[in-house]
N, C-alpha and C positions, 0 to 999 in steps of 0.2 A: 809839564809833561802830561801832569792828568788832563787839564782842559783839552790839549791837544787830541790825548786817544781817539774820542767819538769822531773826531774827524780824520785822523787816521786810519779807519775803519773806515769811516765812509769813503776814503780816499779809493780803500780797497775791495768794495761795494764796486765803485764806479769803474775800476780794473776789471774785474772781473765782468762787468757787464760786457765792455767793450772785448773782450775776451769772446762772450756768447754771442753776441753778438758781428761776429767778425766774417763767420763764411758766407752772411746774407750781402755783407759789402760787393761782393761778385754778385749778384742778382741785378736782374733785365727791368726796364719797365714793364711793367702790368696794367690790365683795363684801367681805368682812370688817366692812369700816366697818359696815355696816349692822346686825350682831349686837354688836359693839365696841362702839357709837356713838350710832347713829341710832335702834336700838330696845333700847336697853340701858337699863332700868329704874333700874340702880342708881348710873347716875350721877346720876338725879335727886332721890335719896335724901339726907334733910337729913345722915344719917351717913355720906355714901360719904368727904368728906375728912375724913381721919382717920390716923393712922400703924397701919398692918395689925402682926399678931402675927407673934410670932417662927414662930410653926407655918404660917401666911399667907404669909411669903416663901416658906417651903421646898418650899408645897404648887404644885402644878399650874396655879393662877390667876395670874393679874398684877397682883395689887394694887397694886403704886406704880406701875404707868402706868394702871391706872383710876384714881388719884386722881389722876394728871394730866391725863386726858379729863374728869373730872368739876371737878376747877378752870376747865377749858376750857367744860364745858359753862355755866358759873355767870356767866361773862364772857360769850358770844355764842349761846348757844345751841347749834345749828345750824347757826351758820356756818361752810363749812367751813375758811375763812383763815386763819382764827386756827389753827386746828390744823396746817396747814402750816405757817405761819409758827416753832411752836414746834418743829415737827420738823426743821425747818432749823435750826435754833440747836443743839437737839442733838446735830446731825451735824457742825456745826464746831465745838464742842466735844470731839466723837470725835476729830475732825480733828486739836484742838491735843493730845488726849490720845495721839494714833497718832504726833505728831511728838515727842512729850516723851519716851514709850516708846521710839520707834526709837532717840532720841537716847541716851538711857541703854544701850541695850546696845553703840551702835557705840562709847560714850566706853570702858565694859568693857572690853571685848575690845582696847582700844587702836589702834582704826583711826584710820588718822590725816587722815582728815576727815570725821568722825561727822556736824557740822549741814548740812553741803552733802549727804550721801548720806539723812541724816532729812528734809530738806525735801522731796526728789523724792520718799521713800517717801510722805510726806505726801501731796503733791500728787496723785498715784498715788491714793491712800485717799479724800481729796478730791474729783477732778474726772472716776473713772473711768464712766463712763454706768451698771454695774451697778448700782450703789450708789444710782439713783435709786428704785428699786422702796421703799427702805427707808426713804428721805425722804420722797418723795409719796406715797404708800400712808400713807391716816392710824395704818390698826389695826397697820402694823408699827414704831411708835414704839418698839414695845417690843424691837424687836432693836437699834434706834441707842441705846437707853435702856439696854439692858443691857449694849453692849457698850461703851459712855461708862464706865460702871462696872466694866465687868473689865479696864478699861483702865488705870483709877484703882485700880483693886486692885493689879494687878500690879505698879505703881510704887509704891505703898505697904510692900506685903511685897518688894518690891529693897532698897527704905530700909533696913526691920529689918534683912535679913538681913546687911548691911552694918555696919551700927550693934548687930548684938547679941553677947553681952549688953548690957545698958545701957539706961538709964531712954526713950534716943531710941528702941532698936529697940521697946523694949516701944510707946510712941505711934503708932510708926509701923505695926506691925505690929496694932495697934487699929483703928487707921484703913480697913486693909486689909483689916481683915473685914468692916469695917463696909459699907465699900464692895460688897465681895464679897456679903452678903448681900440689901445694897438691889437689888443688880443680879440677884439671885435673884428677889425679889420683882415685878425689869421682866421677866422671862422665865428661863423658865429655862437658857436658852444658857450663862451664869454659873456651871455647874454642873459645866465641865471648868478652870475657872480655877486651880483648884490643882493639877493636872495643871499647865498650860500654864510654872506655877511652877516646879514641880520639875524643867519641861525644861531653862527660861529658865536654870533656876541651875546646872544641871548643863552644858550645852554652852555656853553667852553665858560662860566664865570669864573672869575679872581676866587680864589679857595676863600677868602675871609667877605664874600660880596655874596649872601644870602637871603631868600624872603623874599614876598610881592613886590617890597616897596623897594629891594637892591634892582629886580629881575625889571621892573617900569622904567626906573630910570638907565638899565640899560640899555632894553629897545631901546627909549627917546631918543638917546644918544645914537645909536645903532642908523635911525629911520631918520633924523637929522643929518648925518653924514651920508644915507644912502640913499636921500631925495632926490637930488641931482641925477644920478645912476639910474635911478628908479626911472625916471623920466625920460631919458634916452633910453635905455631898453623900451618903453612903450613906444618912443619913435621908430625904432627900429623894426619890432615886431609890425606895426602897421603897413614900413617899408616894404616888410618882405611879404605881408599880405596881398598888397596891391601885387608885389611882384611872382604871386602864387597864381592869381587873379590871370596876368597879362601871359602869364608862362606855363598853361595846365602839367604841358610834360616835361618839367623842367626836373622832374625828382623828390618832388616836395611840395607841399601844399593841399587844397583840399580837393582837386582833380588828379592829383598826381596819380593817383589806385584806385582800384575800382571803389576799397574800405571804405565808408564812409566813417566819421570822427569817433560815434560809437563803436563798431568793431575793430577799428586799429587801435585805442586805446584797451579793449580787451584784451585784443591779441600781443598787447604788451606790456601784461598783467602775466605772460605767460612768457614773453621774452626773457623778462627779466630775473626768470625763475632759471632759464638756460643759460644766463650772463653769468650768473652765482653759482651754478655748476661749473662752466670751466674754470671760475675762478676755484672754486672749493679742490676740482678733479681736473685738471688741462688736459683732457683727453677728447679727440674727436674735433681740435679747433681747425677754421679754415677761414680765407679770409672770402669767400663764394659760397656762402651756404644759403641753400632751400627751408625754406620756413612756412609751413601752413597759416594760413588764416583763421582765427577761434570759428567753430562753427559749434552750432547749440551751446550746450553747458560748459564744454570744458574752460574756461576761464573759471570757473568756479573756485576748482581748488586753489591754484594760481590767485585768485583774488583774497581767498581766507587767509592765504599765506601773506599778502601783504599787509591784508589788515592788521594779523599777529605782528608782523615786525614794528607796525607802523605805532601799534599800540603798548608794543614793551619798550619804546623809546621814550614813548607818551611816559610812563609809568617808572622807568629809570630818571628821566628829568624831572617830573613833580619830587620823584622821593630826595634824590639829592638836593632838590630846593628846599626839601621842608624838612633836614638834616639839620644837627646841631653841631653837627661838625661836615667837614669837607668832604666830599664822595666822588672825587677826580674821575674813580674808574667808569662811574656812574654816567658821568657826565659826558666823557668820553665812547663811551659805546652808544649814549642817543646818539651825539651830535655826527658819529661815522655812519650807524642805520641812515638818518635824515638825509645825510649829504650825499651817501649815493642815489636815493630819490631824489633830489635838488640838482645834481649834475647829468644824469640821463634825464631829464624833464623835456630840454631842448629835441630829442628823440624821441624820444619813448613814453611820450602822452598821450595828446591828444591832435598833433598837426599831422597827417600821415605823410611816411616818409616812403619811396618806392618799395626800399629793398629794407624787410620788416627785420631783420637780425642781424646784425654789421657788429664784427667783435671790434672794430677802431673805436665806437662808440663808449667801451668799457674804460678806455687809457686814462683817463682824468677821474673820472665815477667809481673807477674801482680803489683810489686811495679809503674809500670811506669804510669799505667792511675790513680793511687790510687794517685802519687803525682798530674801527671795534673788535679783531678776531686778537688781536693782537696784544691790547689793554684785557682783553677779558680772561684772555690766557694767560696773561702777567699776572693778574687779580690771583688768579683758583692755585695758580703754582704758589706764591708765595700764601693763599691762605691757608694750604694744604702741606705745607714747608716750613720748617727753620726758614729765619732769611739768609744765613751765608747759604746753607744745603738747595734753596730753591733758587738764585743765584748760579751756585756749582752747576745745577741743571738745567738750566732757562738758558745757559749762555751755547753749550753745546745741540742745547734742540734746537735753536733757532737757526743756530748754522749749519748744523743736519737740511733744515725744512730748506734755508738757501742755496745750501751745496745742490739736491734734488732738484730744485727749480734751474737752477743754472746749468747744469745736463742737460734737461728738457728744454731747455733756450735754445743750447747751443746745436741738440739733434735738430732743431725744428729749423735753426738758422741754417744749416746745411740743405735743408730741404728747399729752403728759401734762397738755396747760391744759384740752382735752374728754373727757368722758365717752366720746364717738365715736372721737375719738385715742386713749384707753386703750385700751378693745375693739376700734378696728379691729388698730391694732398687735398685741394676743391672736392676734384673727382669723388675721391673714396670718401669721404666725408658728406657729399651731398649725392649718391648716386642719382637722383632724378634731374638732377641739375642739368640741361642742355647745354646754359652758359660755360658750366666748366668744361665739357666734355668738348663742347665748339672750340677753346683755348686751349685744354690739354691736344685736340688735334692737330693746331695750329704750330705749338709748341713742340711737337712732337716733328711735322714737316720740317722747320726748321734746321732740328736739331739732323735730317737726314732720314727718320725712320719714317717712310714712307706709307710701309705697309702697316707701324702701329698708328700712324693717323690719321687713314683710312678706317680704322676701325673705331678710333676715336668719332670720326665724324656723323659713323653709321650709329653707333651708341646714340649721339647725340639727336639723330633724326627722330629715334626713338619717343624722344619726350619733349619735342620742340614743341611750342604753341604760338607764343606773340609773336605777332610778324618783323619787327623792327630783326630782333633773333632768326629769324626764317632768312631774312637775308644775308645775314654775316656770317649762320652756317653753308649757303648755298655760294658764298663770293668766295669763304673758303675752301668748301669744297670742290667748288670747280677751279679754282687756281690749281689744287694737289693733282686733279686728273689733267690738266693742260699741263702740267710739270711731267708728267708721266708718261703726254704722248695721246692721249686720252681725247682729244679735242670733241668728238662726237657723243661722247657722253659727257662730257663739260656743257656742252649746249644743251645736250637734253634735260639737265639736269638746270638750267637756268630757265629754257622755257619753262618748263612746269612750275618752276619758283615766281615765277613775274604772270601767271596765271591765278596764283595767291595773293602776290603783295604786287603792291604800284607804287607807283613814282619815284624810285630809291634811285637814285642817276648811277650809285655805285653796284646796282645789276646791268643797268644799259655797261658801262664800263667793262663787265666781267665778260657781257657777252660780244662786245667790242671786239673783245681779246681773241674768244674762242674764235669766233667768225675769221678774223686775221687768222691765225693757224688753220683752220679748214680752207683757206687759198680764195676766199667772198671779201676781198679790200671792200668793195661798192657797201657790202650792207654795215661792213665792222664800222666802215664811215659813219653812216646813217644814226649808227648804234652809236659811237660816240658821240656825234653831236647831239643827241638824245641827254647822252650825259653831261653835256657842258650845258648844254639848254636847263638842265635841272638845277644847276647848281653853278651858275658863272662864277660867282665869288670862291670855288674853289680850286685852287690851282694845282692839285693834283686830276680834275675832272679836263679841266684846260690844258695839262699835258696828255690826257689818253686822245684827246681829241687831235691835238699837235702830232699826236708817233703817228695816227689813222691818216692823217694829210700826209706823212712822209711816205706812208707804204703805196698811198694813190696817188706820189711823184708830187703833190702838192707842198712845194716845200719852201715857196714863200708863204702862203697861207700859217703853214705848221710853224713860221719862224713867228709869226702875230701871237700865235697859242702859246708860245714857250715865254716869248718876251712878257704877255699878258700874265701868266703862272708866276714869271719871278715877281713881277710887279705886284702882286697880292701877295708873294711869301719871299722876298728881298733875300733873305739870309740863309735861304735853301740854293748848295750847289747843283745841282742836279737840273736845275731848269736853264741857268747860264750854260752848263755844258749842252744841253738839247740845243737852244738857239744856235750856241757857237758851230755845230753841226752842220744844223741846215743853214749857216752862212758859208760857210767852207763849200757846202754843197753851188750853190748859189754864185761863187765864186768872190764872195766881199772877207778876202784874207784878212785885212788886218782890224776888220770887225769884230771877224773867227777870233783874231788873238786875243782881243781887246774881254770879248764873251768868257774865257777860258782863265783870263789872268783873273777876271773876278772872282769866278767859279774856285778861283785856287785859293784867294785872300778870303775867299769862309768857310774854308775847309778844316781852319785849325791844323794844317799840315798832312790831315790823313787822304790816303791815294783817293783823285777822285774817279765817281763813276764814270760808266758809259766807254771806261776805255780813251778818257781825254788826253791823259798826254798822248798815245798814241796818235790822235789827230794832229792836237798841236804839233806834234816830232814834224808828221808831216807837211805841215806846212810850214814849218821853220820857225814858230811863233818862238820867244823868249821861255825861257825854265817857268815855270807858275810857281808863282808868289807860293809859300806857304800859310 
């Protein structure tokens, strides 16, 4: 029964998470989701599940968490539950994998209550509110996805290095790459994990494995097992160089922002001073926030500050090396400082990344101050204590400090149940942000409130700059006023926008639309095929083109556009129903039915658009497949 408690505990850690975790389970896709997800082609593709190539993990993409969105898709479609649902499971999985890890370096180092100080770090990794962006946030599976697996690597390669030589270490150390790779293939954050190794093994030693000549021979060992690694991570970083190279705006690399490599590495000398705040105070987090670029001096302090951390680990790990006895706690607070510098590196160095502050970036990185704050507070309580009396009190503060956190999850998951709670929280958290304020507008129409996302979008006009943004507040802007009736200020408000920014097909589109409602077929036409000229391969661009040919009575033309759109996106109803239309129209009935039963068999069962069975009814076609 005693072995059992600590994970009885943990059992009830991982309860309670999913407890806080519960009202974001109702939460909508959000920005990313929508290129991830909601318009990503290739989940819908009969070969997206698949096991990707060994050159596919190592490359830039994410392959094994798009075959997990694509299993996802194959079950519900669209819906987005299920997909939170599975992101929750992967994060208490991290969970049990972050208390297994802890647990194995506090047994190490011989502290002498390794599961009681692993379950609070647990808990800690579990219930802390940051950590929500990386669960609810569908397209960031792939950071809880990868770091489940460098988690699993890590204890794998402890195994070997333990067990080698020998037939176990060889297994174990199989294992560990194996893992180490897949979790390459969820992101590439996976990609400082033999780094994180060589630390683990070099400072976390064996309490009785002391001195220059213990600490040489265990790098060796260390740098022996993580040559291999070592080696592919260098292939890979090269991969994704060329692939930074061939993709300036891809989000990443050394085009991606204006920064060049010296000022983003400043400016996240000062990130990472705001990362440690919300972890310290969770207050003001969002998952859209605005971030300045360092300019002049201020990295300064920002940088003292990490030299001092960097050098009281320096100076905790010398002293516990050159101890006559064991200094677990010692060893334990470097190797937590290190490893949160070791796990944000993939960010937050020197490769510039677009968007300079992303709290999903902390969900793996932040196990490391959680164990140092945690050991260090263990340390002062029992040295400042009796040890039953510091005991009696360490066990109720820590679940004070959880209970606290797990309130503040569970407010913040509530906020996370609406589209409108995601972006307002943005909003108020980044008020310059145009991005949010373009979403919370967006979110806001949806939800029916007209006139507050109107206001939303005027805020956002406010502080817009880059144009890629210029257009997607202007596409939605003028959607809200053609929803309203508005048609003449919808156009005006697009010419002046496409007097800014050029060749976006999805303003030819908007203004497609407006033109259509102002009673101009002739130019809405023009204007659509402008938009499908821009972007044939898209088959949303091929349907606004398809409804322009219907309204100009061109409705075999429009039936080429609809069929062309499903043909580029198979597994979307909406384009089968369009075609089946303009076949009806046409008079090729049992085409029309033929068009509609498809439309029915990818619906997953739910009613489909455009008003189809009503067509069908009329023309007598069979019930539609579910």
């Amino acid at each position: 029964m005693v072995r059992a408690a600590p994970w009885l505990l943990l059992a009830a850690v991982l309860a309670c998470a999913a407890v806080a975790y519960r009202p974001a389970l109702a939460g909508p896709f959000v920005l990313d989701d929508r290129g991830s997800i909601e318009e990503n082609l290739r989940l819908r593709a009969p070969g997206t599940v698949r096991i990707p190539s060994f050159l596919e993990m190592l490359g830039p993409g994410r392959p094994v968490t798009e075959v997990t969105f694509a299993l996802d898709w194959r079950a519900v479609q669209l819906e987005p539950l299920r997909y939170h649902v599975v992101g929750l499971l992967l994060h208490l999985a991290a969970v049990v994998a972050a208390f297994a890890f802890a647990s194995s370096l506090l047994r190490r180092t011989g502290h002498p209550r390794p599961r009681g100080v692993a379950l609070v770090v647990a808990g800690l990794f579990a219930l802390h509110p940051i950590q929500l962006e990386s669960v609810a946030y569908v397209a960031q599976r792939s950071e809880v996805l990868a770091s489940l697996l460098y988690l699993v690597a890590l204890l794998l390669l402890d195994r070997a290095a333990g067990a080698w030589p020998g037939w176990r270490g060889a297994v174990a150390w199989t294992g560990g790459g194996l893992a180490w790779l897949v979790g390459m293939g969820a992101k590439t954050i996976a990609i400082s994990a033999p780094g994180a190794f060589l630390l683990e093994q070099a400072v976390a030693a064996p309490a009785a494995d002391r001195g220059t000549a213990a600490l040489r021979r265990r790098v060796l060992r260390a740098l022996l097992l993580a040559a291999p690694l070592l080696v592919l991570a260098g292939v890979s970083a090269a991969h994704h160089f060329r692939s930074f190279e061939a993709n300036p705006g891809g989000g990443a690399g050394f085009e991606a922002t204006p920064l060049g490599v010296g000022s983003y590495f400043l400016t996240q000398l000062r990130v990472q001073w705001l990362y440690l705040r919300l972890l310290a105070w969770p207050r003001g987090l969002t998952f859209d926030r605005s971030f300045a670029p360092s300019q002049g001096l201020d990295w300064a302090v920002a940088a003292a500050g990490v030299v001092a951390l960097l050098a009281l680990a320096a100076f905790l790990w010398s002293r516990a090396e050159r101890a006559r006895e064991p200094r677990p706690a010692e060893r334990l607070v470097a190797f937590g400082i290190l490893f949160w510098f070791v796990a944000l590196s993939p960010t937050s160095s020197f490769v510039p990344v677009l968007d300079l502050a992303v709290e999903h970036r902390v969900y793996l990185a932040s196990l490391g101050p959680f164990l140092a704050v945690v050991v260090a507070a263990d340390a002062l309580l029992f040295r400042l204590l009796p040890r039953p009396r510091a005991a009696a009190v360490g066990a109720p503060l820590a679940s004070l400090v959880l209970l606290a956190l797990s309130l503040g999850l569970a407010a913040r998951a509530r906020a996370w149940s609406t589209a409108e709670g995601i972006y307002g929280e943005a909003a108020s958290a980044s008020p310059p942000s145009a991005r949010a304020f373009t979403n919370l507008g967006k979110a806001r129409e949806r939800a029916g409130d007209l006139a507050g996302a109107e206001a939303a979008y005027e805020r956002a006009w406010t502080h817009v700059r880059k144009a890629d943004l210029v257009g997607i507040l202007a596409r939605n802007h003028a959607a809200l006023l053609l929803a309203g009736g508005r048609a003449p200020e919808a156009l005006a408000l697009l010419d002046r926008t496409m007097s800014r920014v050029t060749g976006d097909p999805a303003l030819h589109a908007a203004r497609a639309a407006a033109l259509g409602r102002l009673g101009r077929p002739a130019e809405a036409l023009a204007e659509a095929g402008l938009a499908a000229a821009g972007a044939p391969g898209d088959p949303a661009m091929r349907s606004v083109l398809g409804q322009a040919l219907t309204v100009n009575g061109d409705w075999s033309g429009a039936l080429g556009e609809f069929r062309a759109a499903e043909s580029l996106d198979p597994g979307n109803p909406v384009y089968p129903v369009s075609a089946g239309i303009s076949l009806a129209v046409l008079g090729r009935r049992d085409e029309a039915c033929a068009a509609f039963q498809r439309a029915g068999a990818r619906s997953g069962g739910r009613p489909l658009p455009l008003d189809a069975a009503g067509h069908a009814a009329a023309l007598g076609c069979p019930i539609l497949a579910p």
